[in-house]
LUMLUMDREN-2810 file (N, C-alpha, C; in Angstrom, 1 decimal):
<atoms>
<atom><aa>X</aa><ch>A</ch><at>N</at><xx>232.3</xx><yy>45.2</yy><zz>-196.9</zz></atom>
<atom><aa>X</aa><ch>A</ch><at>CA</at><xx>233.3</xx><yy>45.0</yy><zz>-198.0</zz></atom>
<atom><aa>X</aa><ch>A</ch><at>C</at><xx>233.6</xx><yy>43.5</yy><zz>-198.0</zz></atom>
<atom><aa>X</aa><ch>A</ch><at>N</at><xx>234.0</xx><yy>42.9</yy><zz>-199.4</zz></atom>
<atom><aa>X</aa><ch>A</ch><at>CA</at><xx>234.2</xx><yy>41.4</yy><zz>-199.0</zz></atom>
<atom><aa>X</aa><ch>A</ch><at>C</at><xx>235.4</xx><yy>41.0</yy><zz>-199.0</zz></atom>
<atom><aa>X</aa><ch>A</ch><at>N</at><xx>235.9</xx><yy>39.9</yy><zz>-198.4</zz></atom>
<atom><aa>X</aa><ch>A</ch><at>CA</at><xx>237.0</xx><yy>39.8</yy><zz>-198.0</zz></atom>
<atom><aa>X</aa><ch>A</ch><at>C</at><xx>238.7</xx><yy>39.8</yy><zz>-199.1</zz></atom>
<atom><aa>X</aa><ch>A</ch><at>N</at><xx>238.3</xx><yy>40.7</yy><zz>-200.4</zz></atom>
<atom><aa>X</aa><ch>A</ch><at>CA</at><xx>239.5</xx><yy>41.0</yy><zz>-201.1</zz></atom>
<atom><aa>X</aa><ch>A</ch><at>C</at><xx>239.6</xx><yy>42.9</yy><zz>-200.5</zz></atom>
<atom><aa>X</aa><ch>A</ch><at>N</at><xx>238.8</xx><yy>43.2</yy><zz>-199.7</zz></atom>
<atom><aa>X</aa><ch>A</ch><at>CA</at><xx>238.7</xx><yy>44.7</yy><zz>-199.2</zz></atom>
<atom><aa>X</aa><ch>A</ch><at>C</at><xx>237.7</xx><yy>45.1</yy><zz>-200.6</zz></atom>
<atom><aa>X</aa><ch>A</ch><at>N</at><xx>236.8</xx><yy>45.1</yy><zz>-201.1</zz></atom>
<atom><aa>X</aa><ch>A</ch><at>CA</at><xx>236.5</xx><yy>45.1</yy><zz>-202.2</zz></atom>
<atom><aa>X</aa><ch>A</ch><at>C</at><xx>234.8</xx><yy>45.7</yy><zz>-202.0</zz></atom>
<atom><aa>X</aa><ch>A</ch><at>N</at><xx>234.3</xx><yy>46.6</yy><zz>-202.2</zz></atom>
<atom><aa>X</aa><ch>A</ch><at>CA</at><xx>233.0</xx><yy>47.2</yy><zz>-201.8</zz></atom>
<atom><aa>X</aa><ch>A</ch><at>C</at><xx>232.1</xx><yy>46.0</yy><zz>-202.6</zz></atom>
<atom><aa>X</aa><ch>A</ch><at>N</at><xx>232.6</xx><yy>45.2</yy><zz>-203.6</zz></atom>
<atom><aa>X</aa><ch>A</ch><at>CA</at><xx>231.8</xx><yy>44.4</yy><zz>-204.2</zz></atom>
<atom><aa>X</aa><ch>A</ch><at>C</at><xx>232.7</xx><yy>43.0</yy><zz>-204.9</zz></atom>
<atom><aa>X</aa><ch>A</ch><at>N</at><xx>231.7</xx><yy>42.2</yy><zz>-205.2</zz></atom>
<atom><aa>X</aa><ch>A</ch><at>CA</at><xx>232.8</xx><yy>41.5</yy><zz>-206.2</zz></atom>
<atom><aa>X</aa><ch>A</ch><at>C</at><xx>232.5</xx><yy>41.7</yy><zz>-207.6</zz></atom>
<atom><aa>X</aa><ch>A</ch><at>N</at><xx>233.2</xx><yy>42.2</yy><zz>-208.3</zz></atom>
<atom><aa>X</aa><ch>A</ch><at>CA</at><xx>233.4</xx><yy>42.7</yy><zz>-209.5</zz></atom>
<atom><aa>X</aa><ch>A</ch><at>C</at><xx>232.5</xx><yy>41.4</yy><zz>-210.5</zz></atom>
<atom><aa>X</aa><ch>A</ch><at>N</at><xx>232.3</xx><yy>40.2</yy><zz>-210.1</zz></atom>
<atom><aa>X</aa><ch>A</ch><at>CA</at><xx>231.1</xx><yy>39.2</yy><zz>-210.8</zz></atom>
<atom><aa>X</aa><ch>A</ch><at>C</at><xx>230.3</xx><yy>39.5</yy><zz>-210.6</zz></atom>
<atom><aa>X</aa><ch>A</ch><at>N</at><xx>229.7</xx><yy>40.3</yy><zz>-209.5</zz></atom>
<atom><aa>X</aa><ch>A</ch><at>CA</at><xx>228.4</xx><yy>40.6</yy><zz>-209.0</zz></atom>
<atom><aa>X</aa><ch>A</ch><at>C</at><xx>227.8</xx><yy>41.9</yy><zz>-209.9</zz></atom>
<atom><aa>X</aa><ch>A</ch><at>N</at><xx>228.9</xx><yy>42.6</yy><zz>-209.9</zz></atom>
<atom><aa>X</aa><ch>A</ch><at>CA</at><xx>228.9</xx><yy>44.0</yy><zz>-210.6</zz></atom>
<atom><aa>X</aa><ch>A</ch><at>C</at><xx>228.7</xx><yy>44.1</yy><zz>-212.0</zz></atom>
<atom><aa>X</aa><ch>A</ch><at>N</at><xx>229.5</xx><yy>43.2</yy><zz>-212.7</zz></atom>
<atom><aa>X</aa><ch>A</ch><at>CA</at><xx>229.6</xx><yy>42.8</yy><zz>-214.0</zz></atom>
<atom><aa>X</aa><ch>A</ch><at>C</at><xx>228.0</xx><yy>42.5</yy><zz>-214.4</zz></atom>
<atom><aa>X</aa><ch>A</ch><at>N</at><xx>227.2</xx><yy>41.1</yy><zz>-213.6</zz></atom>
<atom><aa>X</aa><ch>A</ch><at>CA</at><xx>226.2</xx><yy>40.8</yy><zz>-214.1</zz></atom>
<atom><aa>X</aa><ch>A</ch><at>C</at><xx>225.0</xx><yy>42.2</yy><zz>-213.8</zz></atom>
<atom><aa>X</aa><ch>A</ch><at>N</at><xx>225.3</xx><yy>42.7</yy><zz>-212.8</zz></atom>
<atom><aa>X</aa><ch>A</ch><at>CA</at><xx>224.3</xx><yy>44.0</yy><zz>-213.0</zz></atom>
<atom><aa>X</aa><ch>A</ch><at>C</at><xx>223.8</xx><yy>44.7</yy><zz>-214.1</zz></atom>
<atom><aa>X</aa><ch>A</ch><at>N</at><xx>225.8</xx><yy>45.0</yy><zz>-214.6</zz></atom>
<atom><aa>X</aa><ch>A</ch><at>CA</at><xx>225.8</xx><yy>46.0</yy><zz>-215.8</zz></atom>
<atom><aa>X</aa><ch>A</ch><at>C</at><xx>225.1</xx><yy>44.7</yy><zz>-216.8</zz></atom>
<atom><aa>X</aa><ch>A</ch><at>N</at><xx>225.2</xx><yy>43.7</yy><zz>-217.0</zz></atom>
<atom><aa>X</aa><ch>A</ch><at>CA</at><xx>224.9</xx><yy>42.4</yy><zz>-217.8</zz></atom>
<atom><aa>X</aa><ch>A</ch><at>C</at><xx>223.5</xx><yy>42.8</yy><zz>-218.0</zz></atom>
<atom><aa>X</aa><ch>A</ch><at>N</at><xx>222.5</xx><yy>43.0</yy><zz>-217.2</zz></atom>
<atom><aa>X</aa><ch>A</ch><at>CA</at><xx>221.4</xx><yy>43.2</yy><zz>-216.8</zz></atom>
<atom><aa>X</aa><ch>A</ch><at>C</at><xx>220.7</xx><yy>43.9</yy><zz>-217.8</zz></atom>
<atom><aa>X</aa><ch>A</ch><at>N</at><xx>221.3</xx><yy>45.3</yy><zz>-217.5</zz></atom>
<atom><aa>X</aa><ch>A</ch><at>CA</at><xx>221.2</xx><yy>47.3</yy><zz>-217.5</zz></atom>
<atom><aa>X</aa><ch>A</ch><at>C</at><xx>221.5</xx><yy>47.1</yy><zz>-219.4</zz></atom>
<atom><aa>X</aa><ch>A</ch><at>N</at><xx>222.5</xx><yy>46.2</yy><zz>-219.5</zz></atom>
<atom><aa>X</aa><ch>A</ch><at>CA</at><xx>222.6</xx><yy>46.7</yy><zz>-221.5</zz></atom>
<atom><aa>X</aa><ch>A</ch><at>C</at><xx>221.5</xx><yy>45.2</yy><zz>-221.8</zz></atom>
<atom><aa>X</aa><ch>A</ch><at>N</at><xx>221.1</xx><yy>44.4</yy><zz>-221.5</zz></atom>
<atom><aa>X</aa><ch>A</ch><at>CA</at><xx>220.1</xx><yy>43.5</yy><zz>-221.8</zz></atom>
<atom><aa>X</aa><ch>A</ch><at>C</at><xx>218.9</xx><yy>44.1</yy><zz>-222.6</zz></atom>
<atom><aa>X</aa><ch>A</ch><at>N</at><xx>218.5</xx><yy>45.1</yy><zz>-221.0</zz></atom>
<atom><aa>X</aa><ch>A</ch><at>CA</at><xx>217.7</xx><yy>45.7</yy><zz>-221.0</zz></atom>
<atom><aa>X</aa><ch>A</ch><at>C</at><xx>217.3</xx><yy>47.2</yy><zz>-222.1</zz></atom>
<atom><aa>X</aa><ch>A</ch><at>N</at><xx>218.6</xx><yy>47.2</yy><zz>-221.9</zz></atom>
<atom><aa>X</aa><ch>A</ch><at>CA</at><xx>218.8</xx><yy>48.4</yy><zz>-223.2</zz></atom>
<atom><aa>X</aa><ch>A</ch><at>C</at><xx>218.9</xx><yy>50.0</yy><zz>-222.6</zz></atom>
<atom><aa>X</aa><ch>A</ch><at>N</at><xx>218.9</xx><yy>49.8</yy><zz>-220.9</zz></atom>
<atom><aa>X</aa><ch>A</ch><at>CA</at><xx>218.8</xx><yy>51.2</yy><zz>-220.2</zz></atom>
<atom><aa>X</aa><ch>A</ch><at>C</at><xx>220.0</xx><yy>51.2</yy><zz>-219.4</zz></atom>
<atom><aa>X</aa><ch>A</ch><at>N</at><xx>220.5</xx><yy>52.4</yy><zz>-219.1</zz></atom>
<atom><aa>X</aa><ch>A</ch><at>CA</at><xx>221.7</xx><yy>53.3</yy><zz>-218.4</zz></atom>
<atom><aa>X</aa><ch>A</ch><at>C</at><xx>221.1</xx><yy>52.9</yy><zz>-216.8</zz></atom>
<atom><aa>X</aa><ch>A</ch><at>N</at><xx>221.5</xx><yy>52.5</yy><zz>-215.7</zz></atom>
<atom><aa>X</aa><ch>A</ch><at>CA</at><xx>221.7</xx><yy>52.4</yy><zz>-214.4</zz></atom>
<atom><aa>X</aa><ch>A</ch><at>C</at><xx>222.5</xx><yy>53.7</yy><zz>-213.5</zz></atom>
<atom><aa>X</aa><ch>A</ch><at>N</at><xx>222.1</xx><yy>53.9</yy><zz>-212.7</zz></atom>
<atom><aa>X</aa><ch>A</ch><at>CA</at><xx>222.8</xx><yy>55.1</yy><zz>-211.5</zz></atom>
<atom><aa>X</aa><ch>A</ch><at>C</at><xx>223.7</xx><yy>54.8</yy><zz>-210.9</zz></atom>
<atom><aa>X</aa><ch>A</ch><at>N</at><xx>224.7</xx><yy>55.1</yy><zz>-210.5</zz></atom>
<atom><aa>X</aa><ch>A</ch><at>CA</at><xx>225.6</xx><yy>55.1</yy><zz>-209.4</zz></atom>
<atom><aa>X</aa><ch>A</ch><at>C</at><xx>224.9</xx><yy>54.6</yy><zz>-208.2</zz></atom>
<atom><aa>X</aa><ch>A</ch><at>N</at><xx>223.8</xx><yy>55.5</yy><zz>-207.7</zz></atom>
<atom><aa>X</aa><ch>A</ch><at>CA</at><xx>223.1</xx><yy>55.2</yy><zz>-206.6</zz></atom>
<atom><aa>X</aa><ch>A</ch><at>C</at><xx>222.2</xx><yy>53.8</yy><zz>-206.9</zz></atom>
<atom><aa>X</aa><ch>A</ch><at>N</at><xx>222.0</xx><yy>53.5</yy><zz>-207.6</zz></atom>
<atom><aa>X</aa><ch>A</ch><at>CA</at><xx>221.0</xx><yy>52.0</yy><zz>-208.6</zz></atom>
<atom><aa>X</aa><ch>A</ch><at>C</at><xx>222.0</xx><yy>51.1</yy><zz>-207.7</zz></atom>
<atom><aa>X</aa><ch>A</ch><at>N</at><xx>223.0</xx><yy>51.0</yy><zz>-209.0</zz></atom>
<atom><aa>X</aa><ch>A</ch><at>CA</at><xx>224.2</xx><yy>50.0</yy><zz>-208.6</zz></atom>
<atom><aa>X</aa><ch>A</ch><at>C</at><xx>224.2</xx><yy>49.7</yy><zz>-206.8</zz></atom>
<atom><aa>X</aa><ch>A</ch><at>N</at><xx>224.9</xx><yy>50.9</yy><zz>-206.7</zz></atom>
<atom><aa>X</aa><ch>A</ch><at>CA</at><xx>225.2</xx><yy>50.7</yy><zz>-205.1</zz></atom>
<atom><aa>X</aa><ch>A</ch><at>C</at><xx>223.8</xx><yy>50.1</yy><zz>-204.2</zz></atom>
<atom><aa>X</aa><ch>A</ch><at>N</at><xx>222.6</xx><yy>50.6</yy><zz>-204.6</zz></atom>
<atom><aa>X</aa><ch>A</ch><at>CA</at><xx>221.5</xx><yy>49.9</yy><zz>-203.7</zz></atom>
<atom><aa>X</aa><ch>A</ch><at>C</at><xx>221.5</xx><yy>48.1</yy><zz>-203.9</zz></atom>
<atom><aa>X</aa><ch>A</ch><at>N</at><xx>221.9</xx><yy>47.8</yy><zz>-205.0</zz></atom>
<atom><aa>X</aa><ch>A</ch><at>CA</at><xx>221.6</xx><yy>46.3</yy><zz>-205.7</zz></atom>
<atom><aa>X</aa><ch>A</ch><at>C</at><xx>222.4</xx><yy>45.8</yy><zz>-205.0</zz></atom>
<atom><aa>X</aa><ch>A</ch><at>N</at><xx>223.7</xx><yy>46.4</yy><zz>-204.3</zz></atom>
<atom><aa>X</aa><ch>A</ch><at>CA</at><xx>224.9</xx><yy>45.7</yy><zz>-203.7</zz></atom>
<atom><aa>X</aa><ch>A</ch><at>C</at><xx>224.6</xx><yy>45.9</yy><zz>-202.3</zz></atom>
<atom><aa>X</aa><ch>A</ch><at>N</at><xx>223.5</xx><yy>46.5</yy><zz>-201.7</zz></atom>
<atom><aa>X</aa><ch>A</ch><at>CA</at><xx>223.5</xx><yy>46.4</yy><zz>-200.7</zz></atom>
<atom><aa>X</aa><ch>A</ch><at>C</at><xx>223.5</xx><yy>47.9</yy><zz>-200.1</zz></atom>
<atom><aa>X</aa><ch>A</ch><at>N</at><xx>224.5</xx><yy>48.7</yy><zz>-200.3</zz></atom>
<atom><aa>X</aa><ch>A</ch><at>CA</at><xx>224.8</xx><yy>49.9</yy><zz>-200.0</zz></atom>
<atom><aa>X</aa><ch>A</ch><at>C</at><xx>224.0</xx><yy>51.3</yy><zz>-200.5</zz></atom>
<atom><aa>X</aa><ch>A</ch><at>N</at><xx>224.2</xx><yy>52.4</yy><zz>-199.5</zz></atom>
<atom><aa>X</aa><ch>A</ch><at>CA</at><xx>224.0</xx><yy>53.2</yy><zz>-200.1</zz></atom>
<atom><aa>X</aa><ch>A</ch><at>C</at><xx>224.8</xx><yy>54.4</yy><zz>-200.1</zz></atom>
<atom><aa>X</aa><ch>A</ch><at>N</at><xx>224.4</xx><yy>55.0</yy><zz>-201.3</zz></atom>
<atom><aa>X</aa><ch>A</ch><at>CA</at><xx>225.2</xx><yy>56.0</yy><zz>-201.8</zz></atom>
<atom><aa>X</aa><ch>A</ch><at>C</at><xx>226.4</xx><yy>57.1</yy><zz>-200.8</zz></atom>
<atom><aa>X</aa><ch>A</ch><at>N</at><xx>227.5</xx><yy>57.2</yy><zz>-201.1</zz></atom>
<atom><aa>X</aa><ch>A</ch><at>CA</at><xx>228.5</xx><yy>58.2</yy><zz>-200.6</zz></atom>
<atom><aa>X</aa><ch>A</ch><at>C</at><xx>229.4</xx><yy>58.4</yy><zz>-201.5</zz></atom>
<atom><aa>X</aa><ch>A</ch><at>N</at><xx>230.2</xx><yy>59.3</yy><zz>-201.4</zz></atom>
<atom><aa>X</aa><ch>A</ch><at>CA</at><xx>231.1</xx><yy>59.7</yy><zz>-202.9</zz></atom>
<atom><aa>X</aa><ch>A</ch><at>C</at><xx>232.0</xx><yy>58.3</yy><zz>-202.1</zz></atom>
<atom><aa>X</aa><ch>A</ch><at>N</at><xx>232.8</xx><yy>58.4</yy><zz>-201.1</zz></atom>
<atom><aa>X</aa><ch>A</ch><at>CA</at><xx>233.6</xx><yy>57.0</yy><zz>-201.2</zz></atom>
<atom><aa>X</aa><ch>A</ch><at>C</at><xx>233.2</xx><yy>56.1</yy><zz>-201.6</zz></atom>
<atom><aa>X</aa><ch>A</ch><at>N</at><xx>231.7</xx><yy>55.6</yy><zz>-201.9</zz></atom>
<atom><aa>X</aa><ch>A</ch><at>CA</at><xx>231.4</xx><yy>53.9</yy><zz>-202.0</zz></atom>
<atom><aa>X</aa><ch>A</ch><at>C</at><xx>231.6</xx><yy>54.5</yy><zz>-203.9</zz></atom>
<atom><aa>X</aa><ch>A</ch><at>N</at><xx>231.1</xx><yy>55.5</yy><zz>-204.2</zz></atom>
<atom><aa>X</aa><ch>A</ch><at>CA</at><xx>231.3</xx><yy>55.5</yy><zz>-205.3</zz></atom>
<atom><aa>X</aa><ch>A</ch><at>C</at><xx>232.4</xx><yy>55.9</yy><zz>-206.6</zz></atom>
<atom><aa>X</aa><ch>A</ch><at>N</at><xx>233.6</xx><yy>55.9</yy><zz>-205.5</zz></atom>
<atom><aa>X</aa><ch>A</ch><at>CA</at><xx>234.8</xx><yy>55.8</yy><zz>-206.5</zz></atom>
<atom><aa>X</aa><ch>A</ch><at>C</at><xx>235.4</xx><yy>54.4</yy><zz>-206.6</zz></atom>
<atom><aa>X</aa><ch>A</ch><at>N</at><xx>235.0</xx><yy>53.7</yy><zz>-205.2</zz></atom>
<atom><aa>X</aa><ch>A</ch><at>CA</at><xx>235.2</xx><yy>52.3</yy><zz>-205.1</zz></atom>
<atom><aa>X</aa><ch>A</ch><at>C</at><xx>234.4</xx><yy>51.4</yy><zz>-206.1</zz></atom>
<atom><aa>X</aa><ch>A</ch><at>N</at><xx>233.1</xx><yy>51.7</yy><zz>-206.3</zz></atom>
<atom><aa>X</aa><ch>A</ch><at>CA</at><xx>232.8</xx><yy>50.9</yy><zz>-207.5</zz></atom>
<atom><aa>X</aa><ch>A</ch><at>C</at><xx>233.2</xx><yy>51.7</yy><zz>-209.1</zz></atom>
<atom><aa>X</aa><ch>A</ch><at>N</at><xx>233.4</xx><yy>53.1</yy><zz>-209.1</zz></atom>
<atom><aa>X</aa><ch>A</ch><at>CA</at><xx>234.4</xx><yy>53.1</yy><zz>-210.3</zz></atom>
<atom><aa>X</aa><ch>A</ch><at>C</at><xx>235.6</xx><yy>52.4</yy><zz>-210.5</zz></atom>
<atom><aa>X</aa><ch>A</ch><at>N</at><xx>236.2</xx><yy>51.8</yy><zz>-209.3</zz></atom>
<atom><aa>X</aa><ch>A</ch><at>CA</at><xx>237.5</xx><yy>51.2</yy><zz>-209.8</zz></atom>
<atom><aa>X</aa><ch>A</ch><at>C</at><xx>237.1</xx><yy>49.5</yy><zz>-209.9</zz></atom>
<atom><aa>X</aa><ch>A</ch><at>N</at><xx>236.0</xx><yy>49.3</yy><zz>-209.3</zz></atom>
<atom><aa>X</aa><ch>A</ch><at>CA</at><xx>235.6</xx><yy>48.0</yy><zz>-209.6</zz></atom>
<atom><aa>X</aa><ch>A</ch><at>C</at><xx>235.1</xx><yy>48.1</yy><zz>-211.3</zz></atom>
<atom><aa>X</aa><ch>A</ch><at>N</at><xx>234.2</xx><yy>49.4</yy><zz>-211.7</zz></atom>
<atom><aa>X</aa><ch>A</ch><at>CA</at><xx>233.8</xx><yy>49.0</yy><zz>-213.1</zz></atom>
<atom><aa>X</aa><ch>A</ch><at>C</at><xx>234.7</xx><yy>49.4</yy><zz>-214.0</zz></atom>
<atom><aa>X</aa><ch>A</ch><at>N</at><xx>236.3</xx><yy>49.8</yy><zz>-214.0</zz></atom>
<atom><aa>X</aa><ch>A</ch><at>CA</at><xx>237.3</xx><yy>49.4</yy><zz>-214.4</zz></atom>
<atom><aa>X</aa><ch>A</ch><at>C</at><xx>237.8</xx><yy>48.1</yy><zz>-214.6</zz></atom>
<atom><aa>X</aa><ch>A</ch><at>N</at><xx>237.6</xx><yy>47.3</yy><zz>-213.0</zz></atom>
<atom><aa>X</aa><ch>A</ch><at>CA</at><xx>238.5</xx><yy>46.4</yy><zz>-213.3</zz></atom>
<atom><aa>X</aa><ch>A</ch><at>C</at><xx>237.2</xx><yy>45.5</yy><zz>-214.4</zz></atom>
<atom><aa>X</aa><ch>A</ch><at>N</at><xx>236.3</xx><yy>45.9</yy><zz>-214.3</zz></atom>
<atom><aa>X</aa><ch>A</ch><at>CA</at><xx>235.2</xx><yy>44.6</yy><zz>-215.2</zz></atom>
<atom><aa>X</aa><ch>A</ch><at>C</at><xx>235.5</xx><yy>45.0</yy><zz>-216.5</zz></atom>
<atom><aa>X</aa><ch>A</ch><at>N</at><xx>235.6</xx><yy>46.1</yy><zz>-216.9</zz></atom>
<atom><aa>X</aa><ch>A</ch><at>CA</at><xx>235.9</xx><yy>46.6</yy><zz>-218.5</zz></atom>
<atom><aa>X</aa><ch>A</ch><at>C</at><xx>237.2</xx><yy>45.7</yy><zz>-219.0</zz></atom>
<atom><aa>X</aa><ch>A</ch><at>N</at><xx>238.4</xx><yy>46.2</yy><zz>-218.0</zz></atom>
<atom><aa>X</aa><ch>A</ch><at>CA</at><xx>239.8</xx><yy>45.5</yy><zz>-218.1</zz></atom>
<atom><aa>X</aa><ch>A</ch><at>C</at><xx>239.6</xx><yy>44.1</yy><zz>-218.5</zz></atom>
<atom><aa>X</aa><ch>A</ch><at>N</at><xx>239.1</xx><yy>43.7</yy><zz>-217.4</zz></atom>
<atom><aa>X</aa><ch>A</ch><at>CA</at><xx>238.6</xx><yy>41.9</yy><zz>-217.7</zz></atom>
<atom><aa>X</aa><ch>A</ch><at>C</at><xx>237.8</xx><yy>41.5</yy><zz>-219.0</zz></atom>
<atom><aa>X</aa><ch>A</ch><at>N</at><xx>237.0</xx><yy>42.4</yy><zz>-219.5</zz></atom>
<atom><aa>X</aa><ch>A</ch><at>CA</at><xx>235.6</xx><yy>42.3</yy><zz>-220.3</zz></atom>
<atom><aa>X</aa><ch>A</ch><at>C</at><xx>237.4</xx><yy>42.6</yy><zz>-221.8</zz></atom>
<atom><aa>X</aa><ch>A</ch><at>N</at><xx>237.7</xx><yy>43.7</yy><zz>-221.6</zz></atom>
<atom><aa>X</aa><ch>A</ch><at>CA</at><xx>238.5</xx><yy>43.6</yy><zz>-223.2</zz></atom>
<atom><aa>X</aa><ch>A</ch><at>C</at><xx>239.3</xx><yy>42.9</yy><zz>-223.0</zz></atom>
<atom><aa>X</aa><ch>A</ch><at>N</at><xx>240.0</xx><yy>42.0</yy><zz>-222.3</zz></atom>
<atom><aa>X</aa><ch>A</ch><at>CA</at><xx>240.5</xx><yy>41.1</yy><zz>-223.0</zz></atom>
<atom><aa>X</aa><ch>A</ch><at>C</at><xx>239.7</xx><yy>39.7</yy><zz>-223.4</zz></atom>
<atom><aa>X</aa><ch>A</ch><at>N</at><xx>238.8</xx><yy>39.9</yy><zz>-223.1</zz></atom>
<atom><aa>X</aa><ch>A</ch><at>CA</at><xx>237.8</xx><yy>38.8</yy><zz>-223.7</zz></atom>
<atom><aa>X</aa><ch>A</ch><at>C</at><xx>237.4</xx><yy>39.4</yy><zz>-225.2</zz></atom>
<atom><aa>X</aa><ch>A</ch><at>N</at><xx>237.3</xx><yy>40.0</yy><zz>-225.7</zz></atom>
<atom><aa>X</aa><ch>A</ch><at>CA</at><xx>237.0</xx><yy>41.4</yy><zz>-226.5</zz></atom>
<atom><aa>X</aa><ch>A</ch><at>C</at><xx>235.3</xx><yy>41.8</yy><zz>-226.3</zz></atom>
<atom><aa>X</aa><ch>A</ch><at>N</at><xx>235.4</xx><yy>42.0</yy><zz>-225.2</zz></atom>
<atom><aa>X</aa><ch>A</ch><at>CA</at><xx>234.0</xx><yy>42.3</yy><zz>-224.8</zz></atom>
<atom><aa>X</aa><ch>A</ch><at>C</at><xx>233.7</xx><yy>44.1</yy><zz>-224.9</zz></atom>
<atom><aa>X</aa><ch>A</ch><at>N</at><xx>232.5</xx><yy>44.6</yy><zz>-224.9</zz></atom>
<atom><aa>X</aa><ch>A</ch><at>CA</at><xx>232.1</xx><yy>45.7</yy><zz>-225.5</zz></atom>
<atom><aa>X</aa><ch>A</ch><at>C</at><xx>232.3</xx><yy>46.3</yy><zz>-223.6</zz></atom>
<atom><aa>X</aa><ch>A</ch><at>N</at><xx>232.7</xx><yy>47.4</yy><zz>-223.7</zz></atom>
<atom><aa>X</aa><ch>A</ch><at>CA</at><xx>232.7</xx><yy>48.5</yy><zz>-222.5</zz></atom>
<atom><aa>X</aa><ch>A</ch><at>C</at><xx>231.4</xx><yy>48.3</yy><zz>-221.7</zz></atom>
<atom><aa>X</aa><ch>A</ch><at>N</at><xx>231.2</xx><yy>47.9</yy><zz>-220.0</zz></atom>
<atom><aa>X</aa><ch>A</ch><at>CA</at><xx>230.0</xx><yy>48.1</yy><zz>-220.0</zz></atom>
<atom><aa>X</aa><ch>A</ch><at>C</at><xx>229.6</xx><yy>49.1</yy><zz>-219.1</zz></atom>
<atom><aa>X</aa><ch>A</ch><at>N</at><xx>231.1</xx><yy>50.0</yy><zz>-218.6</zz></atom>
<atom><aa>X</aa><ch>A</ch><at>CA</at><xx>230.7</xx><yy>50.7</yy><zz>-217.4</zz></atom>
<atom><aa>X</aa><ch>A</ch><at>C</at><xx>230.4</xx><yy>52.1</yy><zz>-217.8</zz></atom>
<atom><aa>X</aa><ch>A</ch><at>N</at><xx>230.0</xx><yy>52.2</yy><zz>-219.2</zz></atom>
<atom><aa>X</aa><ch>A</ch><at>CA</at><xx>229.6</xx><yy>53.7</yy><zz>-220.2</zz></atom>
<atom><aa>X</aa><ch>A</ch><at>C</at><xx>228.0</xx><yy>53.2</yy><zz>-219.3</zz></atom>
<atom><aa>X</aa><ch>A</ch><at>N</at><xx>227.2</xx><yy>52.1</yy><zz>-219.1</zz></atom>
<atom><aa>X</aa><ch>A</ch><at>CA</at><xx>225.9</xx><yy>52.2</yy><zz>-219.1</zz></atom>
<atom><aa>X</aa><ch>A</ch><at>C</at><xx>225.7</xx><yy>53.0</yy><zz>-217.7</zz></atom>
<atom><aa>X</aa><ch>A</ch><at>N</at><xx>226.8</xx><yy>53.2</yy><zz>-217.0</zz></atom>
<atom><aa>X</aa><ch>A</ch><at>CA</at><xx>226.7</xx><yy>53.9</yy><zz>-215.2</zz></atom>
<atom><aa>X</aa><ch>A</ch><at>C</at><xx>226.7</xx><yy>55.5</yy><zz>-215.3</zz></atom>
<atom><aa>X</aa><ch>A</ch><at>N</at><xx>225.3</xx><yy>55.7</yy><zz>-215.0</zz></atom>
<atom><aa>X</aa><ch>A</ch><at>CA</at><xx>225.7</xx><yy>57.4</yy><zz>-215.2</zz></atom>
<atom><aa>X</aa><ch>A</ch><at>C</at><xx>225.3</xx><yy>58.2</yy><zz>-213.8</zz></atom>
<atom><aa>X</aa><ch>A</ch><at>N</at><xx>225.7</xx><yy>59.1</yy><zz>-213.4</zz></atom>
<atom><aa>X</aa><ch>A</ch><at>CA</at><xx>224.6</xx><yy>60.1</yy><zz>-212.3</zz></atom>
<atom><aa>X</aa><ch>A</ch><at>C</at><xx>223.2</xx><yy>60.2</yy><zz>-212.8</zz></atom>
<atom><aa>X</aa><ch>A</ch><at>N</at><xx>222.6</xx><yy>59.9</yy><zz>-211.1</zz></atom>
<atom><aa>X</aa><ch>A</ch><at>CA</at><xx>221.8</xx><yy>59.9</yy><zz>-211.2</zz></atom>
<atom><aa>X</aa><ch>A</ch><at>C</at><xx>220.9</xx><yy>61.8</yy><zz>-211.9</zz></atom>
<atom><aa>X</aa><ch>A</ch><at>N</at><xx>221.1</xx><yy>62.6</yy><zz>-212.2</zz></atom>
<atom><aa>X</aa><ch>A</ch><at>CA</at><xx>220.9</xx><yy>63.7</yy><zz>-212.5</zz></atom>
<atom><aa>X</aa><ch>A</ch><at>C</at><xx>221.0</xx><yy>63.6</yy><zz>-214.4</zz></atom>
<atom><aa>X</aa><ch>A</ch><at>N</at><xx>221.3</xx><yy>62.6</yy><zz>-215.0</zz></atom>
<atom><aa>X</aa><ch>A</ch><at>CA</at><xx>221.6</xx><yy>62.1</yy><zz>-216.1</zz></atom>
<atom><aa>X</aa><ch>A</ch><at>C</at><xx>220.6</xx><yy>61.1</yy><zz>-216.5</zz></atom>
</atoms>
């Protein structure tokens, strides 16, 4: 985790999703978490839902389009 207690830095995370809508394709939970390093557990993966909140949060007040709709299960 980095030193905000933070499974990621939500810059890191942002440009991923940055990446994934470039590209024009949906990304995994389990995707995500491999690019950061990690692999998959339901805890690492609530922790990056609250990181891809805080990037949305951050993203509309810029008025930036939602980017954490492009994170789906991997079963999806």
């Amino acid at each position: 985790m980095s030193e905000a207690g933070l499974l990621a830095d939500p810059t890191e995370v942002r440009a991923i999703l940055l990446s994934a809508a470039k590209a024009g394709e949906a990304i995994s939970y389990s995707e995500v978490l491999a690019l950061l390093g990690h692999d998959f557990t339901r805890p690492k993966m609530r922790a990056l839902c609250a990181i891809l909140g805080a990037v949305d949060e951050d993203g509309a007040r810029r008025g930036e389009p939602e980017l954490a709709v492009l994170v789906v299960r991997q079963s999806d």
